[in-house]
BATORPA-524423 format. One line per 5 residues: their letters; for each residue x, y, z of C-alpha. Coordinates in pm, 1 decimal. Layout:
// BATORPA-524423
A	X Y Z  ... $
***
This chain:
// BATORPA-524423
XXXXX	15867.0 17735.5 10096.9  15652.6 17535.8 10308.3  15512.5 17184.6 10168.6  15244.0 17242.5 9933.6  14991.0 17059.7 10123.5 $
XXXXX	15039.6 17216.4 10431.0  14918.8 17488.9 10297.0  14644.0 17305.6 10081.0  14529.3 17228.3 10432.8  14575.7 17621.5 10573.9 $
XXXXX	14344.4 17718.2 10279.0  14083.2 17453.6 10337.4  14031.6 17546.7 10688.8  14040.7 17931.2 10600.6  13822.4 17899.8 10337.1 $
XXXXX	13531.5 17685.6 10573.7  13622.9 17792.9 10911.4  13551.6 17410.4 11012.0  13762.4 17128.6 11036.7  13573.0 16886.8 10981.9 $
XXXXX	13454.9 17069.9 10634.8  13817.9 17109.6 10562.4  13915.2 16774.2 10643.1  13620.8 16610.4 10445.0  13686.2 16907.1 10125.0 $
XXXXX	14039.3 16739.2 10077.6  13930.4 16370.7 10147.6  14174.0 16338.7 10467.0  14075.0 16278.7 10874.6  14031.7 16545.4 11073.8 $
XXXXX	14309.6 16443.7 11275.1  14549.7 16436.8 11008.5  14445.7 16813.7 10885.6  14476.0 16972.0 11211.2  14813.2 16814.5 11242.9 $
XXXXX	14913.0 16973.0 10951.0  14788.0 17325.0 11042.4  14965.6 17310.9 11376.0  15328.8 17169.4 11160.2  15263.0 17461.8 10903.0 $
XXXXX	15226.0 17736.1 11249.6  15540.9 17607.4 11404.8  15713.6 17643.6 11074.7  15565.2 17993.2 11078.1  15633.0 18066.2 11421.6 $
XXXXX	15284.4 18192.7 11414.5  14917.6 18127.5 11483.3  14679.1 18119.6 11195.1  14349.1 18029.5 11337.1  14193.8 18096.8 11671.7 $
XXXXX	13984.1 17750.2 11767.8  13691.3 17721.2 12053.2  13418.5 17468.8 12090.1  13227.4 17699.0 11884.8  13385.5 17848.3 11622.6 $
XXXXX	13748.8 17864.3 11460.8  13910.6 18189.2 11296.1  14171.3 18336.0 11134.8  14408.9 18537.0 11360.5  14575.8 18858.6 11156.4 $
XXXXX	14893.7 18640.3 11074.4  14627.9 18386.8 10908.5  14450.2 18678.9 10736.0  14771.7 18785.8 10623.9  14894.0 18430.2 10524.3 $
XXXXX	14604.8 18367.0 10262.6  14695.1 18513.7 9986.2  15039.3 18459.9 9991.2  14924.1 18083.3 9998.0  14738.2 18115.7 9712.3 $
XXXXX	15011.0 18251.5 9486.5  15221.9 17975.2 9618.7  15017.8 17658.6 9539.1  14931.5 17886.7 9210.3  15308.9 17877.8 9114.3 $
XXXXX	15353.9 17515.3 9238.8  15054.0 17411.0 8986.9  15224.8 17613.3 8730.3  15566.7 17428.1 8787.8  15416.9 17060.9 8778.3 $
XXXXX	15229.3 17172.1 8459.2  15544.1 17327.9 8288.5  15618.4 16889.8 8343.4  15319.2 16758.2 8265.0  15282.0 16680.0 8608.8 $
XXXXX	14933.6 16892.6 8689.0  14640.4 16681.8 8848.5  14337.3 16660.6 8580.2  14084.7 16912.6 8609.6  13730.5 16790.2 8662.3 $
XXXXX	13491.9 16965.7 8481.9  13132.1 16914.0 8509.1  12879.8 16999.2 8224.7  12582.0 16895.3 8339.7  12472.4 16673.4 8040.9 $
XXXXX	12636.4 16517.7 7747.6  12645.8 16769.0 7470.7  12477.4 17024.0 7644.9  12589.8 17363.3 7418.8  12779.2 17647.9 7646.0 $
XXXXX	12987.2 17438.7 7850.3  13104.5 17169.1 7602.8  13192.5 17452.3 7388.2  13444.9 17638.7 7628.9  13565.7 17289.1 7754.1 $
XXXXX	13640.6 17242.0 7397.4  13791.0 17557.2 7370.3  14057.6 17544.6 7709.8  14211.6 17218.7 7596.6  14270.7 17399.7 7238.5 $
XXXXX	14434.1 17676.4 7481.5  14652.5 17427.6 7718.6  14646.6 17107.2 7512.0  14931.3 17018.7 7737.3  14699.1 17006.2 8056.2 $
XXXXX	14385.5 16717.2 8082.3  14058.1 16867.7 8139.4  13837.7 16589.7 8230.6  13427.9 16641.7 8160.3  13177.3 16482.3 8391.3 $
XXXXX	12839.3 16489.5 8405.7  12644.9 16576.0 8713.5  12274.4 16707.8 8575.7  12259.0 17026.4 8764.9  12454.1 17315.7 8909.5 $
XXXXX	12295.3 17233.8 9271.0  12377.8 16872.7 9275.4  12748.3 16944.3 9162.6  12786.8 17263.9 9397.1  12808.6 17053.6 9712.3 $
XXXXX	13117.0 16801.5 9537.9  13265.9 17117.2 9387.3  13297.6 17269.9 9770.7  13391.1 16901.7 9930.1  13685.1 16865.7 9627.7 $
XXXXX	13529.3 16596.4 9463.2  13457.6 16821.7 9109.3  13641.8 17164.7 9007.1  13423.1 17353.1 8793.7  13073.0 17339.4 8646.3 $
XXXXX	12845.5 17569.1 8470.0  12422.9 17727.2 8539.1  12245.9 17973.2 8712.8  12490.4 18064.1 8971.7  12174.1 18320.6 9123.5 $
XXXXX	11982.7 17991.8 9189.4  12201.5 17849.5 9459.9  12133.4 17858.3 9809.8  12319.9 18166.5 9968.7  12549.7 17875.0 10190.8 $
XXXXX	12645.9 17695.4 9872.5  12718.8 18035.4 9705.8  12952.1 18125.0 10031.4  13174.0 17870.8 9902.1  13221.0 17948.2 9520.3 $
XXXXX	13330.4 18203.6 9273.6  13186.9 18281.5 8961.0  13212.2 18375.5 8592.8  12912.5 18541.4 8386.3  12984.0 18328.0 8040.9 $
XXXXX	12607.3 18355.3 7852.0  12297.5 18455.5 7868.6  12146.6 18139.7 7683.0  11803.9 18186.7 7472.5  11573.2 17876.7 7577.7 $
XXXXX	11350.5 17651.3 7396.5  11090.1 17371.8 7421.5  11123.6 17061.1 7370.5  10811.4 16924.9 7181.8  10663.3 16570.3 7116.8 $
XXXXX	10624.1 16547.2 6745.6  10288.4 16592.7 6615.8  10214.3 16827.0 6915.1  10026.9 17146.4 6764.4  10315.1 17427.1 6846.7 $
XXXXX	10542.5 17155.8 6663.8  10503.7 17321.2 6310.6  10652.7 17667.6 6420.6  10992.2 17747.1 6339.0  10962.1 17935.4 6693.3 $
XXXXX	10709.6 17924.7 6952.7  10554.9 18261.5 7140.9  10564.2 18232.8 7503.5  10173.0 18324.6 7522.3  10151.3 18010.4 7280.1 $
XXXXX	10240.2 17783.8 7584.0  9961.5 17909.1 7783.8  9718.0 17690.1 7949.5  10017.3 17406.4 7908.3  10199.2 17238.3 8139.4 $
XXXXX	10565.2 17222.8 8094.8  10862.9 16937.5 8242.5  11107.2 17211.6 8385.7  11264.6 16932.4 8667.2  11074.1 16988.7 8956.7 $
XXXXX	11141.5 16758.3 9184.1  11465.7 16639.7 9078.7  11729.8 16775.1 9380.6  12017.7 16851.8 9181.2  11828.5 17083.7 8996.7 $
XXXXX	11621.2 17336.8 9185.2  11806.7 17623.0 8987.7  11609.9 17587.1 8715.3  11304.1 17490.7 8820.0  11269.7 17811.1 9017.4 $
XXXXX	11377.3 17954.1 8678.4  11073.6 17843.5 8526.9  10854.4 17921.4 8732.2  10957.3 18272.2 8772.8  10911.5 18271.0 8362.8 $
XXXXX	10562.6 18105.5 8383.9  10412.6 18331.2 8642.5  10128.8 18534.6 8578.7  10134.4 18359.2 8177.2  9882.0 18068.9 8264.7 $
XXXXX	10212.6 17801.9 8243.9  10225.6 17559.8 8491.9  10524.2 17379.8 8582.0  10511.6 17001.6 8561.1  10462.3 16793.6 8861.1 $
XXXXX	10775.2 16609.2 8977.8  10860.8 16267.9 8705.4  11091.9 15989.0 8807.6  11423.6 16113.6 8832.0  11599.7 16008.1 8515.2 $
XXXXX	11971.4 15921.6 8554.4  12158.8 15953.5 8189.1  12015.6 16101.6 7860.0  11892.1 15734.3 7769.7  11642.3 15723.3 8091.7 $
XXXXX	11557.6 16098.6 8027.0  11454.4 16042.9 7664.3  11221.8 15728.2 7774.8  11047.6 15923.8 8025.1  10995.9 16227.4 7822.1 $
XXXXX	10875.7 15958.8 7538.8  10627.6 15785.8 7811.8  10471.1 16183.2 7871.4  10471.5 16332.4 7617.6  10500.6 16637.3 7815.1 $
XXXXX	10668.5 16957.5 7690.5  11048.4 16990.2 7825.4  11159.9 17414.6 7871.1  11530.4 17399.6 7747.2  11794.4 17592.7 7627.6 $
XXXXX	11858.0 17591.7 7201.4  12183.7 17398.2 7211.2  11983.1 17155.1 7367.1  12122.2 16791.2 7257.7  11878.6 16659.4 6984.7 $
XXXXX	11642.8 16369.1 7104.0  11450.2 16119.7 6919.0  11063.9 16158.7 6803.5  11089.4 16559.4 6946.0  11167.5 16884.4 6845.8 $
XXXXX	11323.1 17189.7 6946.9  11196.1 17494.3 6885.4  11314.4 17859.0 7009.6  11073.5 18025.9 7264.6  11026.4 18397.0 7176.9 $
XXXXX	10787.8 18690.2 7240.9  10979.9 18791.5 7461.9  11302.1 18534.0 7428.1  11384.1 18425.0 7769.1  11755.8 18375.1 7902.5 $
XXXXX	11924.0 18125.0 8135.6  12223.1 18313.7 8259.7  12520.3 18056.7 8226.7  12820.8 18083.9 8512.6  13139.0 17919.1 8529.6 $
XXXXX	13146.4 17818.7 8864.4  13438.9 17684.0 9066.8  13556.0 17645.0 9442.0  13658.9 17961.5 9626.6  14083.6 17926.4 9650.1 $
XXXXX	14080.7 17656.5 9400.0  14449.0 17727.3 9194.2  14515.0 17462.5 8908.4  14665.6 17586.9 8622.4  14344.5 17438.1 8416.2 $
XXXXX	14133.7 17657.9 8542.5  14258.6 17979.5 8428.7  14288.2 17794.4 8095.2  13881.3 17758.9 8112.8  13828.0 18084.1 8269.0 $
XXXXX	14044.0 18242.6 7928.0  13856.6 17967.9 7700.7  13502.3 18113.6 7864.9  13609.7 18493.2 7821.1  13725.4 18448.3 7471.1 $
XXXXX	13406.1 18276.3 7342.2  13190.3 18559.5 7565.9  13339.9 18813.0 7374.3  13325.7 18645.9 7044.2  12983.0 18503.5 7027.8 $
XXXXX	12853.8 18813.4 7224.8  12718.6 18600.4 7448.8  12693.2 18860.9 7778.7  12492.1 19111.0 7559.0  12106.2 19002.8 7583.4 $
XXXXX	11867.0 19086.7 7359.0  11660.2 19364.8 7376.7  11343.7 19206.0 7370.4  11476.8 18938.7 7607.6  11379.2 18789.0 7931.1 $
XXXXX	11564.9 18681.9 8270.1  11457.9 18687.7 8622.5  11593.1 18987.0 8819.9  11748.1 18780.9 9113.1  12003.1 18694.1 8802.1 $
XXXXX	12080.8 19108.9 8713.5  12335.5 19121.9 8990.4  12475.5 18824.8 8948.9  12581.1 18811.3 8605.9  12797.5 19145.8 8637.5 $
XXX	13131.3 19070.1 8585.7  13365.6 19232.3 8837.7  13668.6 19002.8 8857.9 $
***
């Protein structure tokens, strides 16, 4: 079989079409990759890519190649792991105790406690979509709808939840003393739903797709908070009204309280790089599946909410 990373490097520059993209993906110089490509064709004895100043493709033998190279790094992944010798998996989820994707995290490393899943925390499914396609993250969870059609080129996907929101209210506010608030309650507010932060765009267009035509307006953009600490103190300083999700970590002097009437969704993904093979991840793809199923988490309500650009989307086809 030829060396794993020659065909690491095949796959990165089948799965961009751009050697530079490649090259940067898997953290190596350009020079180095297309070396690689050209040692892996005259092992072949054929050409995989077709390159001009303006574009590079794959030739039929390189069509042909690809998934044959997947199965092949797939079963080298599975050897090293069989030895405890598989890379970590980085995992983002977004924030620190943030519900869905701490709890299938939780749940893979119960299913392959001999394999490390590692959690990190980039604060949106935008912001970690461009390190998940240059290699620097594996897998992360949101609205996989709410990506830009380039970054979505890129990734694959896995409906895991449609998760009910909330508010996040300032005690002593007025809507405070419900055990749940009515979305028409909110009207004339204005509501923190991240505008302006650039990792996050997802959900702010998520809100404001909920708001319209309900007399909700969408908060104007805050300093960009890095770490729940920073968030908390600005949230504090405003007193304004947060639109979350109801595993939303608890944070001091606020409270959380279900939005209903109708209950809107945020339609959760597990989202990972296009070709990515690591042993890990089909441990968190399982973990994601198995808690779907059990927690009937793909089944909205029937007086639910979610935006339509999320209906195709969150159909499960693989």
């Amino acid at each position: 079989m030829p060396d794993p990373r020659l065909l690491r490097a095949f796959l990165a520059v089948a799965e961009e079409l751009h050697f530079t993209r490649a090259a940067a993906r898997l953290y190596v110089a350009q020079q180095a990759l297309s070396r690689d490509v050209r040692r892996l064709e005259r092992e072949l004895g054929a050409e995989l890519f077709v390159r001009t100043t303006r574009q590079v493709t794959l030739t039929a033998d390189g069509e042909r190649l690809v998934p044959h190279a997947r199965r092949a790094l797939a079963a080298h992944e599975d050897l090293l792991a069989a030895f405890g010798q598989a890379r970590p998996l980085l995992v983002d989820l977004n924030s620190p105790g943030l519900g869905t994707g701490h709890r299938v995290l939780t749940r893979a490393r119960e299913l392959a406690p001999e394999l490390e899943l590692m959690a990190r925390y980039e604060s949106g499914l935008t912001g970690a979509a461009a390190d998940l396609l240059a290699g620097r993250l594996d897998a992360s969870f949101g609205r996989y709808a709410g990506l830009a059609p380039a970054l979505r080129a890129g990734l694959d996907h896995q409906p895991v939840r449609y998760e009910p929101m909330a508010v996040l209210l300032p005690e002593g506010h007025p809507l405070a003393a419900l055990d749940a608030v009515p979305l028409d309650a909110l009207a004339g507010s204005v509501v923190y739903a991240g505008a302006g932060n650039p990792r996050t765009p997802e959900w702010t267009d998520l809100a404001r797709e909920l708001f319209a035509g309900r007399g909700i307006e969408v908060a104007p953009p805050a300093p960009v908070a890095v770490g729940v600490e920073e968030f908390q103190r600005i949230m504090t300083k405003t007193r304004t009204p947060v639109l979350a999700v109801v595993d939303f970590p608890a944070m001091p002097a606020s409270v959380l309280r279900p939005l209903i009437d109708p209950v809107p969704l945020s339609p959760v993904s597990l989202v990972w790089r296009k070709g990515l093979v690591h042993p890990a991840l089909d441990a968190l793809r399982r973990a994601a599946a198995e808690l779907a199923a059990a927690e009937d988490w793909l089944r909205p309500p029937s007086e639910g909410w979610f935006s339509a650009s999320d209906k195709v989307t969150m159909r499960f086809n693989n």
